[in-house]
N, C-alpha and C positions, 0 to 999 in steps of 0.2 A: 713264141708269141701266144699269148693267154688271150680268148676269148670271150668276151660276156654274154651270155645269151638272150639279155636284153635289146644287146646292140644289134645284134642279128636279125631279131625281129622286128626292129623299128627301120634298121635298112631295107628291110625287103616290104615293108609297109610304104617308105617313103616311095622307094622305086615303083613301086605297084601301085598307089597311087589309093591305097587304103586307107582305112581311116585305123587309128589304135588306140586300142582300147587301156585302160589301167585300172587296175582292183580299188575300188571304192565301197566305202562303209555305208552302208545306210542310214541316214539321222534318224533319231527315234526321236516323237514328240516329246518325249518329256527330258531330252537333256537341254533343251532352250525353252524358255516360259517369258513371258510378258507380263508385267507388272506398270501397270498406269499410274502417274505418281502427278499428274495438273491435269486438270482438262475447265478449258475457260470458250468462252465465243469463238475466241481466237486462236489459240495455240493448244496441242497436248504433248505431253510430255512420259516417255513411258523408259522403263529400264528392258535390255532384255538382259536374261538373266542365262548364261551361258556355264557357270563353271559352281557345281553346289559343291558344300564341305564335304573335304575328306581328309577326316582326323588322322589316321593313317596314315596318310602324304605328308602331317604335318600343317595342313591348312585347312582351318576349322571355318573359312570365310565363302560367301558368294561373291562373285565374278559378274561383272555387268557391264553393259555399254549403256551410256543415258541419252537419250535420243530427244530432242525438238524441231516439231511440226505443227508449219500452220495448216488452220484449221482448212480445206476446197484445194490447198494449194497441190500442185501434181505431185505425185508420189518421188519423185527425184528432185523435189526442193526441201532440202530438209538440214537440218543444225545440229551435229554430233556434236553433245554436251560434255563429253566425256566417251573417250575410245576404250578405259578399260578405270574401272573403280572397282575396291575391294571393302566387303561391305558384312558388317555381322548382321547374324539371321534378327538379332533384335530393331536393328535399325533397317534392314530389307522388310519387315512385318510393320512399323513407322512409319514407312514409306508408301506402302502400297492404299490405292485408294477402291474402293469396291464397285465404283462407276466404271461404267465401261464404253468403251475408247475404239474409233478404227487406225489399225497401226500398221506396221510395214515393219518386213524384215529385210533388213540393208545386207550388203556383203560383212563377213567379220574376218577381216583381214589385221586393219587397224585395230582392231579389239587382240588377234593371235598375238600381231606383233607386243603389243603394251604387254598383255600376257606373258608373255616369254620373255622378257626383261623383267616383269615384276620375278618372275619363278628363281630366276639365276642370281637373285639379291639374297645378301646374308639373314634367316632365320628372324635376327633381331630387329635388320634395317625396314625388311616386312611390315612388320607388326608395327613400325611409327604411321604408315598411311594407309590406316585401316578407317572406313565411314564408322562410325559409331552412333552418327544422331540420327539425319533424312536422308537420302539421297540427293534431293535437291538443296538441303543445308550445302551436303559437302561438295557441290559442284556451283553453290553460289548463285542458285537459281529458286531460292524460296519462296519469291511472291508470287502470286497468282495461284494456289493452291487449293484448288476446292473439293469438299467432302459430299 
């Protein structure tokens, strides 16, 4: 009988009534960034921006989730525009507006998942559902846009 000695220590954590722990990364500020793309009376609209180029890997594009919130409303009333959009750096710099926005960072779960479907797509199929113009073009969300 083979052993894990994972399983060992989670037995004896359950038994024991401990708590257990698992090795975690630390996020560094600058591998997620926020990018404000509406802000009206009403509503803002921001990307976050999760996954930068890496030519290397073969993917020269930004990685986003695009998020709408009304303006007072509680921070758990909010409108995922888009769980994962792929986006070139010319049309993420289009997009961004210089005004500045209060925003919230949601869980990126729905963003991993969209992510890891887009990754295990064929090179080619990739590259047809790439943003190239706004962010808010390519999610259908272009009115209300202010500079």
């Amino acid at each position: 009988m083979r052993v894990v000695p994972g399983a060992i220590l989670l037995a004896v954590a359950t038994i024991l009534a401990a708590p257990v722990f698992t090795r975690a990364e630390p996020v560094k500020s600058t591998d997620v960034s926020t990018v404000i793309l509406s802000v009206s009376p009403r509503t803002v609209r921001w990307a976050t921006v999760y996954k930068h180029p890496d030519p290397a890997g073969h993917d020269p594009y930004y990685h986003v989730e695009v998020i709408e919130k009304e303006q007072g409303s509680p921070p758990w009333q909010f409108k995922r525009l888009a769980a994962h959009l792929v986006v070139t750096a010319d049309a993420l710099d289009r997009s961004r507006l210089r005004q500045k926005a209060k925003t919230y960072f949601y869980k990126d779960l729905e963003f991993r998942i969209a992510h890891r479907a887009w990754r295990t797509q064929p090179l080619i199929q990739r590259g047809t559902g790439v943003c190239r113009t706004t962010i808010l073009e390519c999610v259908g969300a272009a009115g209300n846009r202010r500079s």
